[in-house]
N, C-alpha and C positions, 0 to 999 in steps of 0.2 A: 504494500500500500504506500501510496507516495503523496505528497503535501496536497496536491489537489483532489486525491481521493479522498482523503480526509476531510477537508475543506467540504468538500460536497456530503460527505456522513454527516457531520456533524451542523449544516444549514438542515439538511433533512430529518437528521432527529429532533433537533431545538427549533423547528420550525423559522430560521431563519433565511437572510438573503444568504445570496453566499460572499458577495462582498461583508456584511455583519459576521460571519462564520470564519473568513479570512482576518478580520480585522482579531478576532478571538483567539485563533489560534496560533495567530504575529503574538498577539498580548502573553498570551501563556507560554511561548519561547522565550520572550524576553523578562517574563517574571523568573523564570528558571534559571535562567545566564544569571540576571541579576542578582538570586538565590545564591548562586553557586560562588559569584567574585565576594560577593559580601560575608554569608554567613561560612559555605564551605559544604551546605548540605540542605536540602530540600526535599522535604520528604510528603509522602500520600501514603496517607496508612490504609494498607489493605493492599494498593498499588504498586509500592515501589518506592526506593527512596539513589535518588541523583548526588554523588557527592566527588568534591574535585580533590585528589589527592597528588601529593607531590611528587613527581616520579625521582629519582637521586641520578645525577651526570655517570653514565657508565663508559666503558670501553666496548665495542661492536667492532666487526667485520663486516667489510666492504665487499659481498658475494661475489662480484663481477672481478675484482683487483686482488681479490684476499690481504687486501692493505688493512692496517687497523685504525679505525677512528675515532676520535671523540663522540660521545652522545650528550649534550647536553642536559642538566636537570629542565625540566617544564612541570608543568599543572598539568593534569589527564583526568578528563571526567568519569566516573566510573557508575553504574547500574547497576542496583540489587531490585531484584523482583518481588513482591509481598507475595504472602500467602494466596491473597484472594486471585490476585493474577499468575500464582501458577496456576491453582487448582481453576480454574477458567481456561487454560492453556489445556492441562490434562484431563 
């Protein structure tokens, strides 16, 4: 499913436009991000919970060169799934 399938699920469940549906589903990405820079975690109980952790600068291999390279430290957003959306999955 990709952003404008959704878009279009969710005008059709919430009886909206889909411009209104889009503008909703813009809003709930950018509550997330903004979740995530601020607090570091954002969570939906039952759903799932979004949180940004710190990955540490490692050393890697360059497949193509078998040269070695730096990897730098970053932020990586990670996904845990609640309960209620496994058990809705399985």
């Amino acid at each position: 499913m990709n952003k404008t399938e959704v878009v279009e699920y969710v005008a059709k469940a919430a009886n909206l436009t889909k411009a209104d549906a889009l503008r909703a589903v813009d809003a709930y990405h950018e509550a997330v991000t903004k979740g995530l820079k601020k607090e570091g975690k954002v969570a939906f109980v039952g759903f799932g919970t979004y949180a940004a952790k710190k990955r540490a600068a490692r050393e890697g291999i360059n497949p193509l060169t078998k040269a070695k390279i730096k990897i730098p430290a970053k932020m990586a957003v990670t996904f845990k799934a609640g309960s209620k959306l496994k058990d809705a999955v399985n």
